[in-house]
TORTI-606445 format. One record per atom (N, C-alpha, C): atom name; x, z negated, y negated. Coordinates in nm, 2 decimals. Each point is the difference from the previous one (the first is absolute). Example, Ala and Ser with C-alpha at 12.3 -4.5 7.8 and 13.67 -1.06 7.14 Angstrom:
<gutis>
GUTI  atome      c1      c3      c2
GUTI      N    1.32   -0.78    0.57
GUTI     CA   -0.09    0.00   -0.12
GUTI      C    0.09    0.00   -0.12
GUTI      N   -0.04    0.07   -0.11
GUTI     CA    0.09    0.00   -0.11
GUTI      C   -0.08   -0.08   -0.11
</gutis>
This chain:
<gutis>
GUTI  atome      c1      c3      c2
GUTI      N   -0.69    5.30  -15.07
GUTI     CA    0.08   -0.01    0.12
GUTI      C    0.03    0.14    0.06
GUTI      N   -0.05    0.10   -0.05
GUTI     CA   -0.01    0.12    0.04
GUTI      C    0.15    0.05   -0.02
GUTI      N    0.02    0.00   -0.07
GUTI     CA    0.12    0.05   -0.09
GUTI      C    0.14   -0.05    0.07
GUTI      N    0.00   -0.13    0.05
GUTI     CA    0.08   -0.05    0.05
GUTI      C    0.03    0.02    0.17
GUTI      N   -0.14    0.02    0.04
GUTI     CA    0.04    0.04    0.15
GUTI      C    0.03    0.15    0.01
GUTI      N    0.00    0.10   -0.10
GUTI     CA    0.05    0.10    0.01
GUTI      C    0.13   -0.01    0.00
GUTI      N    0.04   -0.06   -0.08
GUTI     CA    0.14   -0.06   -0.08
GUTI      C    0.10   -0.05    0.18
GUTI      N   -0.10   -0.06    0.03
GUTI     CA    0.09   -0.06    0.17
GUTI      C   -0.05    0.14    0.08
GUTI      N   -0.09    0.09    0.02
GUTI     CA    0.00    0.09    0.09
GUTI      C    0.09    0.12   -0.06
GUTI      N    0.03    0.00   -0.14
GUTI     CA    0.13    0.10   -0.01
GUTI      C    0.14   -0.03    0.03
GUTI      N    0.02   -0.17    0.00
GUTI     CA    0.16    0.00    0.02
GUTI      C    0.02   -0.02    0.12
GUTI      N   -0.11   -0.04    0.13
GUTI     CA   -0.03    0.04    0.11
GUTI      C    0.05    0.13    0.09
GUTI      N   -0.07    0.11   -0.06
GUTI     CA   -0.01    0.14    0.01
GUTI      C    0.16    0.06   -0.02
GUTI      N    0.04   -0.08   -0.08
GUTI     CA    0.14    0.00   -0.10
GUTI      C    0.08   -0.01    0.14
GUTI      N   -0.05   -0.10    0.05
GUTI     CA    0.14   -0.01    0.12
GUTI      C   -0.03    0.01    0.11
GUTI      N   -0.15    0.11    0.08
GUTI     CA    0.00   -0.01    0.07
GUTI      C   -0.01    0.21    0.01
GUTI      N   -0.01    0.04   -0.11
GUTI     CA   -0.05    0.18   -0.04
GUTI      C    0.14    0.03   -0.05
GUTI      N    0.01    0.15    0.09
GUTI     CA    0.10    0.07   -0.10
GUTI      C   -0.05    0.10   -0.13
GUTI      N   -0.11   -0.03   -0.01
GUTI     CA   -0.06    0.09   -0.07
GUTI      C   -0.16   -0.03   -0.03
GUTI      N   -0.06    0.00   -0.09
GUTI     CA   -0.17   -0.05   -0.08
GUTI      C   -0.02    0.00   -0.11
GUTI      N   -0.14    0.03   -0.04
GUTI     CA   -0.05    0.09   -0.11
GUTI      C   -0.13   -0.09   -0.01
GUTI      N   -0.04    0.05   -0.14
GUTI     CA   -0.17   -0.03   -0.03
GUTI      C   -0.05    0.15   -0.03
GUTI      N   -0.13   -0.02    0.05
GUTI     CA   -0.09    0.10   -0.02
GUTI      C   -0.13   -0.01   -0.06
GUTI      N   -0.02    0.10   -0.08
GUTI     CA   -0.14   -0.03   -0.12
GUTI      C   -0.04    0.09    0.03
GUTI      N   -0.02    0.12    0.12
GUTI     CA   -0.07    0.10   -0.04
GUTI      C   -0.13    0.01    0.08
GUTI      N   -0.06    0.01   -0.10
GUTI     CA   -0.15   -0.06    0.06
GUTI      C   -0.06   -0.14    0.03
GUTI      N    0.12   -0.04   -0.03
GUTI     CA   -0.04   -0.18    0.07
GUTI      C    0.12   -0.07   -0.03
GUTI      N    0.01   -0.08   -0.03
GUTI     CA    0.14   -0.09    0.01
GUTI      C    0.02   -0.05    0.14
GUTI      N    0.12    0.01    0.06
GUTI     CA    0.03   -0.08    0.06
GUTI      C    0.16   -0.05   -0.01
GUTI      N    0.03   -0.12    0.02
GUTI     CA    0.10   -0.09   -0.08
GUTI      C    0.14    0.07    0.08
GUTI      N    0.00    0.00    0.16
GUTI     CA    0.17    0.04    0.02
GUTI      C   -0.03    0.18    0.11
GUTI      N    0.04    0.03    0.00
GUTI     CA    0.04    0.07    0.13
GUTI      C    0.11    0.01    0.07
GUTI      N    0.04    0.01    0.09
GUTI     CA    0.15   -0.02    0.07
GUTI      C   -0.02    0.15    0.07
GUTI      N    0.16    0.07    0.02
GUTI     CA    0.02    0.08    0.02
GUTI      C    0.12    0.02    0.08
GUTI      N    0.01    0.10    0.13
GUTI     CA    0.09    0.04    0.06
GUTI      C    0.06    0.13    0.04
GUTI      N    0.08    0.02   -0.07
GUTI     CA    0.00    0.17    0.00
GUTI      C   -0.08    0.04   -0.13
GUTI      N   -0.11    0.15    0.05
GUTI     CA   -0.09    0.00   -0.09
GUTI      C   -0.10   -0.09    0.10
GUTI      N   -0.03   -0.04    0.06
GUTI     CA   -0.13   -0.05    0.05
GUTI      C    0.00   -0.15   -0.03
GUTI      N   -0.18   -0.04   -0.09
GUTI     CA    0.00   -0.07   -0.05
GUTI      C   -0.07   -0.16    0.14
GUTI      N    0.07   -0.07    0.04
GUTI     CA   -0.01   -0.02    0.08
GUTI      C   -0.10   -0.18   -0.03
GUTI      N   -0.06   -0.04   -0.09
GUTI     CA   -0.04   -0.08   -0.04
GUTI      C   -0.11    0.00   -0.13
GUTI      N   -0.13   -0.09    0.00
GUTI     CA   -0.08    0.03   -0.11
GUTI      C    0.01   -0.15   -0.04
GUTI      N    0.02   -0.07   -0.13
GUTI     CA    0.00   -0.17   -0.03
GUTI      C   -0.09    0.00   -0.10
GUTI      N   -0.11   -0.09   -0.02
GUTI     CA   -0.06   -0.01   -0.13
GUTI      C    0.01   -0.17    0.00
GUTI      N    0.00   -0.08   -0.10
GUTI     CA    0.04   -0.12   -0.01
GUTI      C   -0.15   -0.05   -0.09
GUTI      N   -0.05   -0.07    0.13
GUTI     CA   -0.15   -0.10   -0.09
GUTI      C    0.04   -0.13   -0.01
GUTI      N    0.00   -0.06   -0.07
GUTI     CA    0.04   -0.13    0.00
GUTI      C   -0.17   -0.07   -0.08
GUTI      N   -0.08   -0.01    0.07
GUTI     CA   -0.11   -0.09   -0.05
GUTI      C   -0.01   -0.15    0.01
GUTI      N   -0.14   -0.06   -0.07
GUTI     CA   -0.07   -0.10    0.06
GUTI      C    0.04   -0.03    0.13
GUTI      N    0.01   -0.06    0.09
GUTI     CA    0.00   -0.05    0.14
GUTI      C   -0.15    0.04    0.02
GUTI      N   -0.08   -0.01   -0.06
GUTI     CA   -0.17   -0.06    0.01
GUTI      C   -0.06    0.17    0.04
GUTI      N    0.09    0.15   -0.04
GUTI     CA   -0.05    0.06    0.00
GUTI      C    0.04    0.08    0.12
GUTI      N   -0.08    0.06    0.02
GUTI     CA    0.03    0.06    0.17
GUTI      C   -0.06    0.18    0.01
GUTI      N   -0.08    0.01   -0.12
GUTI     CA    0.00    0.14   -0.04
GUTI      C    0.11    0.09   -0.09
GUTI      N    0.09    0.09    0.07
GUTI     CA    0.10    0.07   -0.10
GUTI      C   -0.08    0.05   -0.10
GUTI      N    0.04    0.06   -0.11
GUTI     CA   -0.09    0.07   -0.14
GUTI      C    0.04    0.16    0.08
GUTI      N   -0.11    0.10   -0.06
GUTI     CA    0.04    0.14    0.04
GUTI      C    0.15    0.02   -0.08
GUTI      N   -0.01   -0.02   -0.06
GUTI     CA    0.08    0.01   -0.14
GUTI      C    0.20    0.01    0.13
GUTI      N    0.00   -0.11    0.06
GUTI     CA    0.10   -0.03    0.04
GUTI      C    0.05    0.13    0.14
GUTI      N   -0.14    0.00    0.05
GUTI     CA    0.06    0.12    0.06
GUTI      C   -0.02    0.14    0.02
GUTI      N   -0.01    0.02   -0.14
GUTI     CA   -0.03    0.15   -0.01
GUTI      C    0.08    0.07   -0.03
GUTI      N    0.17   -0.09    0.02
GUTI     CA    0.11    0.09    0.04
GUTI      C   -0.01    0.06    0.14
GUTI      N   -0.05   -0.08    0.07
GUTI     CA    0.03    0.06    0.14
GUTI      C   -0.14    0.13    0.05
GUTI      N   -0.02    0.01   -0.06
GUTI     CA   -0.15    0.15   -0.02
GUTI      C    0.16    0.08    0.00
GUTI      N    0.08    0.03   -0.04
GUTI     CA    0.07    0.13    0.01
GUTI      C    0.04    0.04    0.10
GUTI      N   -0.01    0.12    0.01
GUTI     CA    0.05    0.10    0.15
GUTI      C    0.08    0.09   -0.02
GUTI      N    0.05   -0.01    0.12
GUTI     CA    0.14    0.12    0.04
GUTI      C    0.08   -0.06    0.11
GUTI      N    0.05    0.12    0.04
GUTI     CA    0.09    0.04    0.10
GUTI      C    0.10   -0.12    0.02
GUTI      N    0.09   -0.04   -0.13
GUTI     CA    0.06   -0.10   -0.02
GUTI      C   -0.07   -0.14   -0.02
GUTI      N   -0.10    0.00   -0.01
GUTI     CA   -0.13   -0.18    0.02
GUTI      C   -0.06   -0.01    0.11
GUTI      N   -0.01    0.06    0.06
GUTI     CA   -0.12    0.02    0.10
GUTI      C    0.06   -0.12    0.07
GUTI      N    0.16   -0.01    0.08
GUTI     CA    0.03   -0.09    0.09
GUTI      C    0.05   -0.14   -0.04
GUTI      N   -0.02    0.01   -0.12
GUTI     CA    0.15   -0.13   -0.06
GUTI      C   -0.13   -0.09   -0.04
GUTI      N    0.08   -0.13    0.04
GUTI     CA   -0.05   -0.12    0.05
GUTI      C   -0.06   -0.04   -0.14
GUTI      N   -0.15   -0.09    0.01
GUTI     CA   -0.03    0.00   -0.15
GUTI      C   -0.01   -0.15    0.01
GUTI      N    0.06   -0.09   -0.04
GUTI     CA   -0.03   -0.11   -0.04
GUTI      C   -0.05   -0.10   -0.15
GUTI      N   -0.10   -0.10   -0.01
GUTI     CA   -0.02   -0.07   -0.05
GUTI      C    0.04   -0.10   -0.03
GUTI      N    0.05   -0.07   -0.07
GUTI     CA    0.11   -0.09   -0.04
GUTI      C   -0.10   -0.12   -0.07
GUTI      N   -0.08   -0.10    0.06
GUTI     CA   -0.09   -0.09   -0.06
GUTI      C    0.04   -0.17    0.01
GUTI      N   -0.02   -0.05   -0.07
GUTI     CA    0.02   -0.18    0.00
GUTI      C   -0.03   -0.05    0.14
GUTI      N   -0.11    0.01    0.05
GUTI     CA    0.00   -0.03    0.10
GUTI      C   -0.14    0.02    0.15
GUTI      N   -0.01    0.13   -0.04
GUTI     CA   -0.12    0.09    0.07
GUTI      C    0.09    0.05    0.12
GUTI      N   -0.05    0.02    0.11
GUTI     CA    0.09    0.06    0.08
GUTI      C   -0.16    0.10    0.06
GUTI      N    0.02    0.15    0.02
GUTI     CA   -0.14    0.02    0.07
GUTI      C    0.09    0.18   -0.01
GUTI      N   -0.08    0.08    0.05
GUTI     CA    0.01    0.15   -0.02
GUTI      C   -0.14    0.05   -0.01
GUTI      N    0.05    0.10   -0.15
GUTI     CA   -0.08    0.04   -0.10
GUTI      C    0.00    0.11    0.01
GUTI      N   -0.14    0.06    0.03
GUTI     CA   -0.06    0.12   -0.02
GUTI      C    0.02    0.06   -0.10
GUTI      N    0.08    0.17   -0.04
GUTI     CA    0.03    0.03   -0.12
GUTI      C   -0.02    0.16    0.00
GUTI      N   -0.13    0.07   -0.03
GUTI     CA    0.01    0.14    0.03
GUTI      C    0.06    0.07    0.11
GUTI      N   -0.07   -0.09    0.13
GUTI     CA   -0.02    0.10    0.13
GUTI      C    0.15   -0.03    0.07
GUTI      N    0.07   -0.11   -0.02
GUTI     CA    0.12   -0.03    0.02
GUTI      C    0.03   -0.19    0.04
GUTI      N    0.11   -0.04   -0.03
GUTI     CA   -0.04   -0.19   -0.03
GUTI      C    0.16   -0.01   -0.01
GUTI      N   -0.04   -0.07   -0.08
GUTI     CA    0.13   -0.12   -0.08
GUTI      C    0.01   -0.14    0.03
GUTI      N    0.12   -0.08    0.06
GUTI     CA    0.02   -0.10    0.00
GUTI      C    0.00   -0.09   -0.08
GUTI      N   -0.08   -0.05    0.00
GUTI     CA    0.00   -0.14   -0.14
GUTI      C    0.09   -0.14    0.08
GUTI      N    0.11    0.00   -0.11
GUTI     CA    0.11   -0.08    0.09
GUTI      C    0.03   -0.13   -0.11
GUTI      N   -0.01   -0.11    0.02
GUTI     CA    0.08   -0.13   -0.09
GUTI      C    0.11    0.03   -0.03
GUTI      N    0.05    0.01   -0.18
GUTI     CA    0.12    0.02    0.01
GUTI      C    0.09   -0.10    0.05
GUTI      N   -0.04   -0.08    0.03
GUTI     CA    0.13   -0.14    0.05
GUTI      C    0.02    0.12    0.13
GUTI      N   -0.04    0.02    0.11
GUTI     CA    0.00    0.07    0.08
GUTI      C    0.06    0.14    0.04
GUTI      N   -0.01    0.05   -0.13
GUTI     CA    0.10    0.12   -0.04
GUTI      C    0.09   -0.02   -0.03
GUTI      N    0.04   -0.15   -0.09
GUTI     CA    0.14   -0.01   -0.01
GUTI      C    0.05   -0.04    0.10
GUTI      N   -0.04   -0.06    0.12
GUTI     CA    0.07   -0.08    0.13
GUTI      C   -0.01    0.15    0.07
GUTI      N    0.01    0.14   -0.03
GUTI     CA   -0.02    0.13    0.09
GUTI      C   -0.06   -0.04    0.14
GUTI      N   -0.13   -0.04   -0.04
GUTI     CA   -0.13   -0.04    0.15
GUTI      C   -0.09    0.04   -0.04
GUTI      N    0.01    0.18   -0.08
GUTI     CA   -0.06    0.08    0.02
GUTI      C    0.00    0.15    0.12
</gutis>
């Protein structure tokens, strides 16, 4: 299922970004959105179990990266159906339902 809620958070992004990227360096993370040069969004897309309520490190060790351009841009979680905010290297990310993201009631 993983694969497929990416699949809806890209053609999403499609029509709501003028502009988004993936990024692997040091970490994956699945979109970034961008304005100007400033990157103004962090997306990583978990699609689990419902049953599980701990993220893996694994998922957000895109968001460990720093700079001038990350520091302020919004980092969200993209999950089945966890809604909470997640402590992430001295910072926090919104862990959002994607049904919720696609109704933009984030």
């Amino acid at each position: 299922m993983g694969w497929l809620a990416e699949n809806v958070v890209l053609n999403h992004l499609k029509e709501h970004f003028g502009e988004f990227f993936y990024d692997s360096n040091g970490g994956e993370l699945d979109f970034l959105m961008r304005e100007g040069t400033r990157i103004i969004m962090r997306v990583q897309v978990w699609y689990a179990d419902p049953v599980e309520t701990t993220i893996p490190d694994r998922e957000l060790k895109g968001f460990g990266q720093r700079g001038k351009t990350l520091e302020k841009a919004e980092k969200l979680i993209l999950t089945n159906d966890l809604e909470q905010v997640q402590k992430v290297g001295g910072e926090t990310a919104c862990c959002l339902p994607l049904t919720l993201f696609r109704l933009d009631m984030h």
